[in-house]
N, C-alpha and C positions, 0 to 999 in steps of 0.2 A: 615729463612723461617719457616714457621707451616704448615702443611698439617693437615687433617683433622683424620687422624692416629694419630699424635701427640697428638692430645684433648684426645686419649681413656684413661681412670683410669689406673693408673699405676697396674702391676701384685704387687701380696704380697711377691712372691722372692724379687721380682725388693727391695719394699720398703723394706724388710728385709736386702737386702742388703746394699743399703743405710744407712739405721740404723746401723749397726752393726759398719758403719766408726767411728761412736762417742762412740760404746763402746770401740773403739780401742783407740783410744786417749784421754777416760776416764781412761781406766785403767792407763794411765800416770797424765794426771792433775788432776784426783781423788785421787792417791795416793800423787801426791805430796800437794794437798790442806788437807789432813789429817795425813798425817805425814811428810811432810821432814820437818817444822820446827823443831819439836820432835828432827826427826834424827838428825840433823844438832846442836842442842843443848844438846839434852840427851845422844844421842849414840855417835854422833862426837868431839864432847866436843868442839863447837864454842860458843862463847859469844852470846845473844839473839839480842842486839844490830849492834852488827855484822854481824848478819844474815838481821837481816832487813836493812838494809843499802845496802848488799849483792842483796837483792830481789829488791830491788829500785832502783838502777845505771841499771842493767842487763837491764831492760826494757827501756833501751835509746837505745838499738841497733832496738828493736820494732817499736819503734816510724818509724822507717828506713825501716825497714824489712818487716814489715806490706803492707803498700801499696805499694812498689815494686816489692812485690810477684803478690800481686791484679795485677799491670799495666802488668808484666812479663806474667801471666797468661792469663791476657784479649789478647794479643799477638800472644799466642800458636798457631802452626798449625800443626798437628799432623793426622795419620791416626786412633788414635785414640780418638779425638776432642781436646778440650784446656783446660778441666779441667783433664780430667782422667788419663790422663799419670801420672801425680805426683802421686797418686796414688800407682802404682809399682814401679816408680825410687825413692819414697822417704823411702820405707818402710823399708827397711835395716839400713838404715844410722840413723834413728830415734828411731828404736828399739835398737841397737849399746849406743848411745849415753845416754837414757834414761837407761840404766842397769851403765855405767859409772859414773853415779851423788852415784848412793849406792856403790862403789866399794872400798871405805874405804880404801886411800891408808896411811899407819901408818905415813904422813907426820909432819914435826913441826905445830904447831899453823898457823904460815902465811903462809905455806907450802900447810895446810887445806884447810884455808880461798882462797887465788892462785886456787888450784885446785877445789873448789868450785863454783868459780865464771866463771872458764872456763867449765867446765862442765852444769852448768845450762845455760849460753849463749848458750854455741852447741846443746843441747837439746829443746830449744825457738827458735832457729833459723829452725830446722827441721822441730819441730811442725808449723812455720810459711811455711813451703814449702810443707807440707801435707792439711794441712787442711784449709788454704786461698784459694785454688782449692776443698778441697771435699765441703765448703761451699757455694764455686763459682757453684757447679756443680748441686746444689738445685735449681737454679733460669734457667738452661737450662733443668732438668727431665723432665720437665711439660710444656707448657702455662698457664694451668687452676691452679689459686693460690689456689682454693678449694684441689687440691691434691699435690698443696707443702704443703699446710699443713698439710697432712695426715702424709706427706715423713716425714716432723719434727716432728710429733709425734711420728711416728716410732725410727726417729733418737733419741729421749729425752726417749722414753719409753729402750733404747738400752745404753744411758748413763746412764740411772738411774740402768739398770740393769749392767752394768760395775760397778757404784759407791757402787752397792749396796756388788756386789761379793770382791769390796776389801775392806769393810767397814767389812763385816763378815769376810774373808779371810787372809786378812793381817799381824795383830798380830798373831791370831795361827800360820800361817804358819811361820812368823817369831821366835817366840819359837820355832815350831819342827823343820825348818829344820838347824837354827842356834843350838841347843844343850846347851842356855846358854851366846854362844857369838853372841851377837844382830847384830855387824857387819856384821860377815858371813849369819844371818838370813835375814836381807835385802839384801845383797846381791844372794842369793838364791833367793827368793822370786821374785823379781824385773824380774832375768832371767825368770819366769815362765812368768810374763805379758806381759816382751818384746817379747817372740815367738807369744804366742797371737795375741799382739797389729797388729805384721809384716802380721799373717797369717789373720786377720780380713782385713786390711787394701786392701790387693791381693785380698779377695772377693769380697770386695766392687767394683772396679777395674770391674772385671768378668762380675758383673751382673747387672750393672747399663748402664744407656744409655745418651749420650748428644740427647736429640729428638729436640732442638728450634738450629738450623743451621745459626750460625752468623757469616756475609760477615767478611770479611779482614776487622781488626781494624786499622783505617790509619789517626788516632785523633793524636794528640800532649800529652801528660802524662799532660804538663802544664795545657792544656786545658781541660782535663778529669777531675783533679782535683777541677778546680774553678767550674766546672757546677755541681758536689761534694759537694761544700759547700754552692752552691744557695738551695743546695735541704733540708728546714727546720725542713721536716720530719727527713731525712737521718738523720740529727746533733743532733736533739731533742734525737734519738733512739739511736746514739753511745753513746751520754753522760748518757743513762738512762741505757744503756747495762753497761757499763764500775762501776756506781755507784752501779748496784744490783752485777755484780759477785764480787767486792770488799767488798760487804758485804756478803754473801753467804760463800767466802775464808774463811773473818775472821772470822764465823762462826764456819767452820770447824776445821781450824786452832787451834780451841782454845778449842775445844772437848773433848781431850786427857786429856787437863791441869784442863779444868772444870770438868772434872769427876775423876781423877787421885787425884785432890790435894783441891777441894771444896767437891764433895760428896765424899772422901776418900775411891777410888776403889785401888785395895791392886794389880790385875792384876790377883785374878784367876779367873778363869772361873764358869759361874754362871747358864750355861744353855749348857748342852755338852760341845764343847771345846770352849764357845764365852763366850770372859769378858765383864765386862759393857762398857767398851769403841766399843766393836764392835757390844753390840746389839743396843746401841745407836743409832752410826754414820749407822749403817745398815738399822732400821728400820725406820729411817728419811730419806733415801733413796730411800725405799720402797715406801715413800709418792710419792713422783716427779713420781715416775712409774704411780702414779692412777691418779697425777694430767695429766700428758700427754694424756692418757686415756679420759681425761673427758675434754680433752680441744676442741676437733670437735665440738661437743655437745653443749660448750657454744655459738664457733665463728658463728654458726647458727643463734643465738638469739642476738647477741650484738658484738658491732666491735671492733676490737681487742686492741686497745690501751684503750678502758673503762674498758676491763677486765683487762689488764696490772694495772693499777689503782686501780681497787677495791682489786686483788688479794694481790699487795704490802702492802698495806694499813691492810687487814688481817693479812699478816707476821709481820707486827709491832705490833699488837696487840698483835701476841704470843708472842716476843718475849721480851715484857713490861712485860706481866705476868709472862716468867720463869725467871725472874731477881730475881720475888719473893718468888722461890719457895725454899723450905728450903733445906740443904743436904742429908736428909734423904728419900725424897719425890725423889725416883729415877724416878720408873715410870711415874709419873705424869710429869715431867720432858719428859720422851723421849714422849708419846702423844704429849705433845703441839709440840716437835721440828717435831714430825711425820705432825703434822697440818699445818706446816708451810713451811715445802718443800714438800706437799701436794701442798701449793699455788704456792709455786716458781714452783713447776712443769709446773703448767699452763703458766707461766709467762715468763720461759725460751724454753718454745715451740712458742710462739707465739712470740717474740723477734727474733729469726730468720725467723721463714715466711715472719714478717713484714720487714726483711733486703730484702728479696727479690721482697717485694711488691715497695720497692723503689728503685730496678733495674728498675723496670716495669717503675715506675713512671718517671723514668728517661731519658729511653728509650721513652716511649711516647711524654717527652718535647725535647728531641735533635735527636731523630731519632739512637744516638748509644745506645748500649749496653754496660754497664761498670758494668759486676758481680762482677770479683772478686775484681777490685777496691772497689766496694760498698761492700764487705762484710767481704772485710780484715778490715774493722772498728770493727765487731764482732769479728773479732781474736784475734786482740790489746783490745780490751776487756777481753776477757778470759785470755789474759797474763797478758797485764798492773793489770788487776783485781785480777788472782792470787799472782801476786806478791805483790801491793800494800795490801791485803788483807790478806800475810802470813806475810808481814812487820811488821803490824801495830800492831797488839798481840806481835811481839818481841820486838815493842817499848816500851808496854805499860808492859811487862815483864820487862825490862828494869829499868823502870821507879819509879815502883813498889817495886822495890831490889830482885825480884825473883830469888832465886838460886837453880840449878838443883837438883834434889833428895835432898834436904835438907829439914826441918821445915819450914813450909811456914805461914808468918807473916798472920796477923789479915786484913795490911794493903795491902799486896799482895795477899787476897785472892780475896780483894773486887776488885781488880783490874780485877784479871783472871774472875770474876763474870759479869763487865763491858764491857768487851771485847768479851767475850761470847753471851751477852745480845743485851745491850743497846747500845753499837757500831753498829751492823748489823743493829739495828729497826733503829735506824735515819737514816741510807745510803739506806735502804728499802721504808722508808715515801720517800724521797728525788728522788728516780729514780722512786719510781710510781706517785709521782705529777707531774713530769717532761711529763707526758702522756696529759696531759693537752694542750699541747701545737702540739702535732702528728696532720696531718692535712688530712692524707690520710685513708679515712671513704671505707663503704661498695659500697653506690654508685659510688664514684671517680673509686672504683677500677673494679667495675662493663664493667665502661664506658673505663679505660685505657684496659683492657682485651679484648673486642669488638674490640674497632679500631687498636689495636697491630694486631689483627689475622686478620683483612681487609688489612692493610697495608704489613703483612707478606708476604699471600697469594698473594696481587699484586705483588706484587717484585718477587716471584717465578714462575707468570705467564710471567713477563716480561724476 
């Protein structure tokens, strides 16, 4: 049900709080989209290959886990609603697990590799029991889709500032508090995000509210899911969600290697304690802050899958030009990367509202409610996406004959160049044409928002 309470603007605690969930679980898939392939090959000493193969299998437990969690969650009956409890029963065991993937035990080779694969499963799996519910819990804060949008902008303006603090953060800290031994430095380091992650996660928790009150879910899972796939929007948007974070990853992914072994950064620091690797990945960071910022501003003017579209399509554009930017030409280099998750900023705020506009949409065509169903499709995104998108730089390391800390060929540079580049721009062109196809405009949703809260409010009078 909606009461007419329900419609007031959310408080800015509220939204702050909310936000702050995805700087918690930024500071884990932030840090592992910019460095565990690194770790795992520089510091862990696993084959590049290896690893990507590694990131690839893991995500079949996903495929699984994913919308089970959704259905589990649509489920829940709790006195504290059915998203938020995960929330606090999950934050332990996720902060635990995510400090165990750096914990560097001196195993053999397959010993490594074993312990690698277990540990990044148990860490995917949490992440899926956290955050398929705090994504689900975006589409009950509100009615009014005007202020879930705010909430994701809060939440993106809160990951970007998580990505930003371990984009600056990271390596130094990994220097000072390693002393030399980069093990023990991630391993330190890591500890400091997981308390974090645990105590961000508990606030969230605190200060958010379930306000849209949804009867006993007493559907079939079978039947949840087909009326799931009728929804052309919903499919259009997982497939265009899962194509941009897989380019975004391997973006990241390959940051390290692009500025480490193309612009020939040596690791000291260039600007107080931050090397070029961290004002890089930092101040491209910073973009996604402004774009989230400026994204209310646009959805005012033009509906949200057109600007999904135009914005992609600018990210390709940058990321054509820095293919051709020379080694030397550092800055000019970080600007364009800044311009360009400038754009994804916008891109990856409006991608989630729109997952919730097609709860809406969904609920208006069947009468149920299936959030966290519809939104564990953005999970499996951010997973399948990380991981296919940390993979694919270790293939193309691979491929190339890249060997760690060594002389790196003529032919393996242009490779790291490619992967950096011209990988992300075509998976970027490819998920924002896919918008072409989104079918749910300003007035559809105008019209679903009206007779959801006609219909709400009947049911709660009855």
């Amino acid at each position: 049900m909606s009461t007419d309470s329900s419609r007031a603007p959310l408080s800015f605690k509220e939204k702050i709080g909310y936000g702050v969930g995805d700087m918690a679980s930024n500071f884990y898939l932030g840090f592992f989209g910019l460095y565990l392939l690194y770790y795992y090959t520089d510091v862990y000493g696993l084959a590049p290959a290896a690893v990507g193969l590694m990131l690839l299998i893991s995500k079949i437990t996903d495929a699984v886990s994913d919308p089970v969690m959704g259905l589990i969650a649509d489920r829940t009956e709790s006195r504290w609603g059915k998203y938020r409890p995960y929330l606090l029963w999950g934050a332990i065991p996720y902060g635990l697990l995510g400090f165990a993937i750096f914990f560097g035990p001196n195993f053999s080779d397959t010993g490594k590799l074993i312990y690698a694969y277990v540990t990044y499963i148990g860490v995917m799996i949490a992440f899926t029991a956290m955050n398929v519910p705090y994504s689900a819990l975006l589409a009950v804060i509100s009615p009014v889709a005007e202020e879930r949008t705010k909430a994701t902008m809060y939440r993106f303006i809160c990951a970007g500032l998580g990505g930003l603090l371990i984009a600056a953060f990271a390596t130094p800290l990994v220097s000072l508090l390693g002393g030399g031994d980069d093990v023990l430095g991630f391993r330190l380091t890591i500890s400091v995000f997981a308390v974090l992650s645990i105590a961000l996660f508990w606030f969230t928790f605190a200060v958010t509210k379930e306000r849209i009150k949804l009867p006993k879910h007493d559907s079939s899972a079978r039947k949840d899911m087909k009326v799931l796939i009728k929804n052309t929007s919903w499919v259009v948007l997982a497939i265009s969600c899962v194509l941009l974070v897989v380019a975004l990853v391997a973006r990241f992914s390959s940051i390290i290697f692009y500025v480490k072994y193309y612009m020939g950064d040596d690791g000291e620091a260039i600007f107080l304690i931050f090397d070029r690797v961290a004002l890089f990945s930092s101040i491209g960071l910073f973009g996604q802050i402004v774009g989230s910022l400026w994204t209310p501003t646009l959805t005012r003017l033009f509906n949200k899958h057109t600007i999904v579209l135009v914005m992609c399509l600018l990210h390709t554009v940058f990321l054509v030009m820095s293919y051709f930017i020379p080694p030397d030409m550092f800055w000019t280099a970080v600007f364009l990367h800044f311009l360009g998750i400038t754009s994804f900023g916008v891109v990856i705020t409006l991608l989630f509202a729109m997952f919730t506009d097609c709860a809406e949409f969904g609920e208006w065509q069947t009468g149920k409610r299936t959030s966290g169903l519809t939104v564990s499709a953005s999970m499996f995104a951010l997973k399948f996406g990380s991981a296919v998108g940390g993979a694919l730089p270790g293939f193309i390391l691979a491929y190339v004959g890249f060997v760690a800390n060594q002389t790196v060929s003529a032919y393996a540079l242009e490779g790291i160049r490619v992967m950096a580049t011209l990988l992300p721009a075509v998976l970027f062109a490819l998920g924002g044409l896919l918008m072409l196809f989104y079918k749910i405009d300003r007035p559809l949703l105008t019209r679903i928002e009206k007779e959801l809260t006609e219909r709400r409010s009947l049911n709660h009078s009855e």
